[in-house]
C-alpha positions as CSV (number, residue, x, y, z in Angstrom):
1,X,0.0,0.0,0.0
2,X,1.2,3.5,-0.9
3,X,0.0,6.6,0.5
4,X,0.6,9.5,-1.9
5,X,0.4,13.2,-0.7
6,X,-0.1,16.2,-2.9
7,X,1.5,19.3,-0.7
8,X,-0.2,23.1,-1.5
9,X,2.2,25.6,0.5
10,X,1.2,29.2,1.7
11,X,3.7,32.0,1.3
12,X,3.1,33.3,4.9
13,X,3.7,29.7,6.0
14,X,6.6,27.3,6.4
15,X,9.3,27.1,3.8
16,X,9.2,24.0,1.3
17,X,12.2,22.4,3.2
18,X,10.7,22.7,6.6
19,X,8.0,20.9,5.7
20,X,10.2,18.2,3.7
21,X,12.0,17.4,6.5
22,X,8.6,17.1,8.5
23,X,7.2,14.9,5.9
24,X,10.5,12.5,5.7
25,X,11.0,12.1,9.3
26,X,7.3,10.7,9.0
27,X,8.6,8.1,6.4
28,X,7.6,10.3,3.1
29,X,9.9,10.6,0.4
30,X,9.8,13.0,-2.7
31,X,7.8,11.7,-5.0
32,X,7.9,13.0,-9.1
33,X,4.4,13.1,-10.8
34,X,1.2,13.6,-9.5
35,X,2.2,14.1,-6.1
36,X,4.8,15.6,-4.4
37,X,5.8,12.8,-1.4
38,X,5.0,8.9,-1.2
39,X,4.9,6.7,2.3
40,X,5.2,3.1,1.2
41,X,3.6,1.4,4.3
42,X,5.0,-2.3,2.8
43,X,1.7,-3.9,3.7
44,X,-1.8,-3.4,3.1
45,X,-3.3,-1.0,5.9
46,X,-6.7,-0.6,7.2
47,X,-9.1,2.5,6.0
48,X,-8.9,3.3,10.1
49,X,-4.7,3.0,9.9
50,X,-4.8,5.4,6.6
51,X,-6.7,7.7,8.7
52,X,-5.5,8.0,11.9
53,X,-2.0,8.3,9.6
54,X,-4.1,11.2,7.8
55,X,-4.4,12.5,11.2
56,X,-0.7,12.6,11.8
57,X,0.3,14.3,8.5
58,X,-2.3,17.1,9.8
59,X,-0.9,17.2,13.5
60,X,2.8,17.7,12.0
61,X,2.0,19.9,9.7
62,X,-0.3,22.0,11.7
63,X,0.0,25.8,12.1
64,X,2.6,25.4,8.7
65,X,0.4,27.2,6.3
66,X,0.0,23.7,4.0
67,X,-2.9,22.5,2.5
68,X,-2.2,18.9,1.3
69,X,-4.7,16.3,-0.2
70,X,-4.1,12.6,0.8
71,X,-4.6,9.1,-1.4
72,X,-4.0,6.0,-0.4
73,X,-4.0,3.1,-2.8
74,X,-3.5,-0.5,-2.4
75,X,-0.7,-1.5,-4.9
């Protein structure tokens, strides 16, 4: 399973490499495409383990100025 995340960033928010290195020390890495960052969870997860990982992204990032959109897709 592969959860893909689509950053939006906020010029009176955090810069693009503050929130890299949040994202990474989560377990994202840059992704090229259609999203910006991929976390390759190496299993299938749950729909509640994708969300209550949804709800981490949002904690960390929180009070950054980032929007972000969140898929997850078994692969």
């Amino acid at each position: 399973m592969r959860t893909y995340l689509l950053v939006t960033l906020d010029s009176e928010g955090a810069s693009s490499s503050e929130v890299a290195d949040v994202l990474e020390s989560m377990g994202f890495r840059p992704h090229q495409g259609g999203y910006d960052f991929v976390y390759e969870w190496g299993r299938d997860a749950s729909v509640s383990e994708s969300l209550q990982f949804a709800d981490r992204v949002q904690a960390a990032l929180r009070g950054k100025g980032v929007y972000f959109r969140v898929e997850s897709v078994a692969e």
